[in-house]
C-alpha positions, 0 to 999 in steps of 0.5 A: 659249386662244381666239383673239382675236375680229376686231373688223371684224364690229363695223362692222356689228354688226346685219348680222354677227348676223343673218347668223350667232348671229340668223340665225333671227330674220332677215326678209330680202329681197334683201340687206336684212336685219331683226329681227322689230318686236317684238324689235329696230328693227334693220335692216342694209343691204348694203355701198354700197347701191343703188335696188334695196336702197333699194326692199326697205326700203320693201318691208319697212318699208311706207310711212312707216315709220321705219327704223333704219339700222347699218353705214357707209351713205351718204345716203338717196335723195331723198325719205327724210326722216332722224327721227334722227341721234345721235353714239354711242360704241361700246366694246369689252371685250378687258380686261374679265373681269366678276365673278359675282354671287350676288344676281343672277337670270336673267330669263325671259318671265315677267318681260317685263312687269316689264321693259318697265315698268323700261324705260319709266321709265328709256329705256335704249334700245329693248327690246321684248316680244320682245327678251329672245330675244336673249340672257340678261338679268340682273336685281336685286330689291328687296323682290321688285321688279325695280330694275335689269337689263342683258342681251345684245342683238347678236351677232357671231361672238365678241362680244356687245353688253351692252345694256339697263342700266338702274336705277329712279331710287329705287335708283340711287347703289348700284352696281346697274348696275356688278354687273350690267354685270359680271355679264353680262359674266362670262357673255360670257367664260365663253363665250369671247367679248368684251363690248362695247357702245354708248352715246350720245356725251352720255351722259357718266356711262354713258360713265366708268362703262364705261371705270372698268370697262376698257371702252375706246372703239373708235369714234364711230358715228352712229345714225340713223334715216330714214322711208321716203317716204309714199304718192302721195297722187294714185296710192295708191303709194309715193313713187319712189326716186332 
């Protein structure tokens, strides 16, 4: 039997992937780590950060850009402006099982565009053309059309984050997201591993339908964002970080 998965890797979930099953799609520098733009708008900061770690995400993100922040991090330094700041959920699968799906089918880079579309129309969160490499995503066709798709996103040593649950509104009341959450948690256990995921905290319907499947709340993480300072419009350099 596999031993139970600690759960202090989800504290930081971001970190804990791409220093261990996403380490090949980790772009670092010094202790900032990040994924590809294309894949995930992830990045993950070291324990109690300082000026130096501040200055390799304005090195990594460029000036103005907008960086999406993971882990118990303290306030921005002087001059970062913060674009968001949600309350989450954030549950865990001990007691989930999942169940097989025969109608479903695993989807591959040919399908991106098709989800990409899906995504767009229903905004279960950020996926992007290179997200698919994260994980195995699953999908449910009507009349040759994808209608509905959940997939794995994050991957901390013995879990991994179900992600990527959306339905067209055309085919929703059916239980299409409740087989594919299943669905792809099968395949989680079936590697030993335990499911969990993430949620906004107003998300109340994503939330009950989750817990109706035996997820069970963990804890109430923020997702934030903030912009890294602009240029000094007098010097052409970014603005200095306090």
């Amino acid at each position: 039997m596999t031993a139970p998965a600690s759960s202090t890797v989800l504290d930081d979930p971001v970190r804990a992937s791409l220093l261990g099953a996403h380490a090949h799609l980790a772009e670092r520098r010094g202790r900032v780590l990040r994924y590809p733009l294309d894949v995930s708008p992830f990045l993950s900061m070291p324990p109690a950060p300082g000026p130096a770690d501040w200055a390799d995400v304005a090195a990594l993100v460029g000036p103005g850009g907008h960086v999406a922040l993971t882990g118990p991090i303290s306030a921005a330094p002087v001059g970062w402006e913060e674009v968001m700041n949600v309350q989450g959920v954030q549950l865990t699968g001990e007691h989930v099982a999942g169940a097989d799906d025969a109608d479903v089918v695993r989807l591959g880079t040919e399908d991106v565009p098709e989800m990409l579309d899906l995504v767009k129309r229903t905004k279960p969160g950020p996926f992007l053309p290179r997200t698919i490499e994260l994980g195995v995503y699953l999908g449910l066709r009507s009349g040759g059309v994808l209608v509905a798709m959940a997939g794995e996103r994050l991957h901390p040593p013995g879990w991994t984050e179900i992600s990527a649950v959306c339905t067209d509104p055309a085919h929703r009341g059916r239980g299409l997201a409740t087989r594919l959450v299943l669905a792809v948690a099968a395949g989680i256990r079936n590697r030993g591993e335990t499911p969990f995921l993430h949620a906004s905290a107003a998300n109340i319907g994503a939330i009950r339908l989750y817990e109706r499947l035996g997820f069970r709340l963990r804890r109430t993480p923020d997702f934030r964002a903030v912009r890294v300072p602009a240029l000094d419009p007098s010097q052409g350099t970014p603005v200095p970080i306090t």
